[in-house]
Structure formats: C-alpha cells, structure tokens
C-alpha positions in Angstrom: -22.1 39.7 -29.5 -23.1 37.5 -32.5 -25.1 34.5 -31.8 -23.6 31.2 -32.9 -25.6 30.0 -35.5 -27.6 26.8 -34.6 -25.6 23.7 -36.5 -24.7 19.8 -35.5 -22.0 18.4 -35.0 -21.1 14.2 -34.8 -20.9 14.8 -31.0 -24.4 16.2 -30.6 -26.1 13.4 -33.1 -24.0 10.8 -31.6 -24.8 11.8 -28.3 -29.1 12.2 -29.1 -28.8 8.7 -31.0 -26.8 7.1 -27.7 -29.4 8.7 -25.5 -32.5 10.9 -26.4 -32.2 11.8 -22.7 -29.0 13.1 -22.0 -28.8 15.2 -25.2 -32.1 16.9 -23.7 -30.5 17.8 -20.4 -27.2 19.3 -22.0 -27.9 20.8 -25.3 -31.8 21.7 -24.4 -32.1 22.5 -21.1 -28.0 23.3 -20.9 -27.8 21.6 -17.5 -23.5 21.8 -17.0 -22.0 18.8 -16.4 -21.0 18.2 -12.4 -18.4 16.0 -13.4 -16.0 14.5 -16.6 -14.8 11.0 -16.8 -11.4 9.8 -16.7 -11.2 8.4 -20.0 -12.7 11.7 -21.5 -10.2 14.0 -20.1 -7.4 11.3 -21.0 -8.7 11.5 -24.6 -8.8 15.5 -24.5 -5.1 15.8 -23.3 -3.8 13.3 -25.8 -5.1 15.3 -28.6 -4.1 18.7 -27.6 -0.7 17.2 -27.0 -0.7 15.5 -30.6 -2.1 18.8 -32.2 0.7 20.5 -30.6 3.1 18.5 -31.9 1.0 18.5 -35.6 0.8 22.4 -35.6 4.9 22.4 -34.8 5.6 20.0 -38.3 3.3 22.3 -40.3 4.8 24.9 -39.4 8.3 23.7 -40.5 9.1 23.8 -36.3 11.2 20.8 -35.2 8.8 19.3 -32.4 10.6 19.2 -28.6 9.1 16.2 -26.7 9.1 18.5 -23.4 7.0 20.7 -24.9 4.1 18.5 -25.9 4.6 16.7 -23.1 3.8 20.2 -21.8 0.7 20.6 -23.4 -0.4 17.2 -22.1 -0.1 18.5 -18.9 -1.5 21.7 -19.2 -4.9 20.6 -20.4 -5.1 17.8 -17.8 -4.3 20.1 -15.0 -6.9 22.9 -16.8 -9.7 21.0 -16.7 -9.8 19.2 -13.4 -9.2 23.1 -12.2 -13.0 23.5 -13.6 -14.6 19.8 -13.6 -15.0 16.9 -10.9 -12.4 13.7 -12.2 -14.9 10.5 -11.9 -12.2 7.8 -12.0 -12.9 4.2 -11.8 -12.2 1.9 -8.7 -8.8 0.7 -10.2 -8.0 4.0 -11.5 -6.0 6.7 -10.0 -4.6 10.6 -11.0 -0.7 9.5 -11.6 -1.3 6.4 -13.4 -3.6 7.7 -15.4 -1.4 10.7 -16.6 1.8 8.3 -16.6 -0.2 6.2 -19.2 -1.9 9.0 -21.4 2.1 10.7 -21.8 3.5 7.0 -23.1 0.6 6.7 -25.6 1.7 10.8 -26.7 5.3 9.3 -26.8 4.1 6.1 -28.5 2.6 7.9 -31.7 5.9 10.1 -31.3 7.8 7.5 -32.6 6.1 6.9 -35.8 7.2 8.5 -39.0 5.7 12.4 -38.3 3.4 12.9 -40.9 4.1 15.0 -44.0 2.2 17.5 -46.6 0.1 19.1 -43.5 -3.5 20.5 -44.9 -5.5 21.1 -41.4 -5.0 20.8 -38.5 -7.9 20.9 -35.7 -9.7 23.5 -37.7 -13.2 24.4 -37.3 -15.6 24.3 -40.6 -19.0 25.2 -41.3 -20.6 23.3 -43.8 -23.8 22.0 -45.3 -25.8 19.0 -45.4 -27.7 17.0 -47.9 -30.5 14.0 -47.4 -30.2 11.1 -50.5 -32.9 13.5 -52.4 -29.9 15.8 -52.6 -31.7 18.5 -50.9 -29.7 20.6 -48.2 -31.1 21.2 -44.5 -31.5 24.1 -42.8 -29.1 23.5 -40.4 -25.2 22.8 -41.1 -22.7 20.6 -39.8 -19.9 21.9 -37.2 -16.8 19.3 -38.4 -13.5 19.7 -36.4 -10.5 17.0 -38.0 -7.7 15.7 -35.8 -5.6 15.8 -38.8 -5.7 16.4 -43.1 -3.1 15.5 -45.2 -2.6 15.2 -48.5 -0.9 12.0 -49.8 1.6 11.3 -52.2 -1.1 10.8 -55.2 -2.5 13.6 -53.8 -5.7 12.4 -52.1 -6.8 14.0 -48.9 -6.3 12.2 -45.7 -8.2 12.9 -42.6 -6.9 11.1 -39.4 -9.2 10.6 -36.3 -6.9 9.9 -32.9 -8.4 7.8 -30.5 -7.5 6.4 -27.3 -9.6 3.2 -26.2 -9.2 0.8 -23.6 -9.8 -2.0 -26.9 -8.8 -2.3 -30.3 -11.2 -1.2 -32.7 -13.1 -3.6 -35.2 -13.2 -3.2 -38.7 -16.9 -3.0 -38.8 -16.6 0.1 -36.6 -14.4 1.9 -39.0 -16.9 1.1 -41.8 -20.3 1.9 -40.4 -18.5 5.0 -37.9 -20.5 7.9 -38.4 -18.1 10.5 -37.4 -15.9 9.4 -40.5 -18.8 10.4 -42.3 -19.4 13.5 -40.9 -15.4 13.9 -41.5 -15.6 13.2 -45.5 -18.6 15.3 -45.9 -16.6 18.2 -44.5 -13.8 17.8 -46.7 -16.2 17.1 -49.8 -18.5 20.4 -49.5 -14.7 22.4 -48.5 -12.4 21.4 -50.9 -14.6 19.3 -53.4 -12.6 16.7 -53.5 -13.5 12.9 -51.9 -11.1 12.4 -48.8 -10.0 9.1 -47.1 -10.3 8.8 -43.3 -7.7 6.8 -41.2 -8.3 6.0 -37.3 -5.2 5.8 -35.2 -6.0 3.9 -32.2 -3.8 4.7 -29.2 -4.9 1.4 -27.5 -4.3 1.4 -23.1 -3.1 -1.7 -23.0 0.0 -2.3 -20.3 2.1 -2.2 -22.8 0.2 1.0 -25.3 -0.4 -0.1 -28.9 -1.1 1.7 -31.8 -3.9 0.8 -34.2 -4.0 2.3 -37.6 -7.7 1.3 -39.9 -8.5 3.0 -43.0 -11.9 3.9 -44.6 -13.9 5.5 -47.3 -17.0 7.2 -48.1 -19.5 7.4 -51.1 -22.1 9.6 -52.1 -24.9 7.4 -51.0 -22.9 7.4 -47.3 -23.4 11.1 -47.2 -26.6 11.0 -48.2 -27.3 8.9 -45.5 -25.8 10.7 -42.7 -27.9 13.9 -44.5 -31.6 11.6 -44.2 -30.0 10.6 -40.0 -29.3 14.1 -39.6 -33.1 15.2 -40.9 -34.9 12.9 -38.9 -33.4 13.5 -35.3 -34.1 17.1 -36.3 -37.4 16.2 -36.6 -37.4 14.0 -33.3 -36.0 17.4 -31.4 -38.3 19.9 -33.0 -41.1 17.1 -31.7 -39.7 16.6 -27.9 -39.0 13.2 -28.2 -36.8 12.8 -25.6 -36.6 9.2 -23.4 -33.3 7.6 -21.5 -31.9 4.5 -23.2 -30.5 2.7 -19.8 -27.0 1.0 -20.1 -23.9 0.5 -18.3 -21.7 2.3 -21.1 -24.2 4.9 -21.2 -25.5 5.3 -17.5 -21.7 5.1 -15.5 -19.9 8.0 -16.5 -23.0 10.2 -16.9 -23.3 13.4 -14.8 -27.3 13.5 -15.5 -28.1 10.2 -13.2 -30.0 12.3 -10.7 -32.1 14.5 -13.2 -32.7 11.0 -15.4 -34.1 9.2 -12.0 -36.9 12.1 -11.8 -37.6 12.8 -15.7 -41.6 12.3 -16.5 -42.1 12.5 -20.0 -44.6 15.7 -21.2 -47.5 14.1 -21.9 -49.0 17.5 -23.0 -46.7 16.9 -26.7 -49.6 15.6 -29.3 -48.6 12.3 -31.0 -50.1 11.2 -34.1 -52.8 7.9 -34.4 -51.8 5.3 -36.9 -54.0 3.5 -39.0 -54.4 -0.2 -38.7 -52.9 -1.5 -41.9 -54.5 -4.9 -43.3 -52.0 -7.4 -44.4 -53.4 -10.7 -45.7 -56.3 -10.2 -43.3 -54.7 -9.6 -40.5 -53.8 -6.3 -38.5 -50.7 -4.4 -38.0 -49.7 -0.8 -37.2 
C-alpha cells in the first residue's frame, strides 16, 4: 500500500490556527473523534446531496429531486451509523434533516449551473511563500464546484450552510478561497474567481451568494501562513485557545482538561532590544 504523501489542506491549517491544541490531538496523536456535531453532519449531507445533483448536469443527466434527496439521506444516516450526533438543547434528529432537505431544495430552484469544469475533485498542488519559493509540502484542495463563465473565467463556488449570513469582510480575508484560487492557478494556470453560496437556516432558508478574488500577493501570503505553522508543528508548539465556538462541539474536552505542555522542547532566549533607552523583547 502506498503512503499518502504528507500535504495540507485549508481544514488542517484552519483547524491548527483555530486551536494549536486540537489539531495536535487529531492529526498528531490521531486521537478519533467520539462524536460529530450537528451542524457538521448537516453541512456534509448538503454537499453530497448538491454534488449529486452537480455530477447529474455535468454529465448531461436531467437531475430527479428524489434522488438527491436520496443522497441527503444516505450520508446522514451513514455517518451517525459510525459517529455520536451532539445536537444542541433546541435541536433534534427530524427537524434537523426536515431543514437540511429544504435548504437542498432551496438551491434546487435556482438556475442549475452551466459549463461544468470540476466537480468535488481532489488536487495535489504546490505552494509558494511571497519570495516565490515553493515548500516542501503541497496543498490537498477539494472545490464544491468550477465553472467556467460566459467570458470564460473560471468560477469556483464554495457551499455553505450557516446558521448567519455571512459578511463581506469574511469573503475577503477567507482563507479557504485562497487556498481555492491557488489550486486552480498552479492546475490550469489561469486566475479563477470564487463565489460563496450561503444556504442560511433561517425559519424560512435563504440563500446568500458573495463573490471574491485573489491576487498574487494573496497567494503568497497564504504560502508565508502555510511555512510558519509548519514551522510551529515541526517545533511542538501546541497550546488550547479556550472559546465557546471552539470548546462546545469539540470531542477533545477531556484530553484538553489533562494536557501539560512538554517542557523538555528547547525554546530560544531573546535579546533585550534597546529602543530610545528603554527595554523591550
């Protein structure tokens, strides 16, 4: 058996820039999770519905509701077959999959989408820092969605469900679009423009459609980012970073509540600098 070769991805630097911590105890120590949260499996169903239905209009297919609702089911029923459901006080199994099939059937009714490139397809590619020099390790980018528009500009669309609208300022500074254009870049050599669709769970579901773009300085950004938690992982620098969105949902609470940090890892001494006279590090 060949062994994967060692890559990111947005989910793994997301999760070790969210919380040092957790990405130690699953992608380090490859603790398995005891439990998945509602909105998580919510999100994963959604998406396997929508690719269905995305794979059917690439492939010239006319799409049959039943069927994606279909797929819906089957990954929701698939996974809480292998993984605890943690749902929330207000929350419960029915409702939850009652509302997840409307927001399928709310993007249903929009116009389908049209010159199909990609669809949920796995690349491999490299990554450069803002001296334009490549890392070691590659970037793992998966895309909802790539199209190709009518001036022929590649679109990649990013479905997510949230309980909120999104802001504009998270479309602009999301690192996962990034990720997304640097993919497409180093693939087909061509700049590509990102578009999050927002299935909002609202009583009555919304949809949410923000675009965005990238520039070379963006990916040479997200190149430097990448470098230096590389560095931070190859150091041990692992620590919790203790919040409500962070601590609720995750399946690590008992291992995080008896961490001790190694105090055997050497950390360098700084010099004192002098600045005016007077001392800082």
């Amino acid at each position: 058996m060949n062994t994967p070769r060692p890559h990111w991805s947005y989910s793994s630097i997301s999760q070790y820039l969210r919380c040092p911590l957790q990405y130690y105890f699953e992608r380090v120590l490859k603790l398995p999770r005891t439990s998945i949260g509602s909105g998580l499996i919510l999100g994963s169903a959604t998406h396997n519905a929508l690719a269905a239905y995305h794979i059917s209009l690439m492939n010239g297919d006319v799409p049959k509701t039943d069927d994606i609702r279909e797929a819906f089911l089957d990954t929701w029923t698939s996974k809480e077959s292998r993984e605890t459901i943690d749902y929330k006080a207000s929350e419960n199994r029915d409702d939850l999959i009652a509302q997840g099939i409307a927001l399928v059937e709310l993007y249903l009714q929009e116009p389908p989408p049209t010159q199909i490139v990609m669809v949920e397809q796995k690349v491999l590619v490299p990554i450069r820092n803002s001296d334009g020099h490549y890392l070691e390790t590659p970037l793992v980018a998966v895309s909802d969605l790539i199209t190709r528009e009518n001036d022929g500009v590649l679109r990649i669309q990013e479905l997510k469900t949230s309980g909120r609208a999104y802001g504009e300022f998270e479309v602009e500074r999301s690192l996962q679009a990034t990720c997304y254009v640097n993919a497409a870049w180093e693939t087909f050599g061509e700049w590509a423009s990102v578009e999050f669709t927002v299935l909002v769970k609202t009583k009555t579901p919304k949809l949410q459609r923000l675009r965005t773009a990238r520039n070379e300085d963006d990916l040479g950004r997200l190149g430097d980012v990448v470098e230096n938690v590389e560095q931070a992982v190859h150091a041990g620098i692992f620590y919790p970073v203790e919040s409500p969105m962070n601590c609720s949902t995750c399946s690590f609470r008992k291992q995080c509540r008896e961490w001790k940090p190694d105090r055997e890892i050497e950390t360098p001494e700084y010099e004192l600098v002098q600045l005016n006279g007077v001392g800082a590090c």
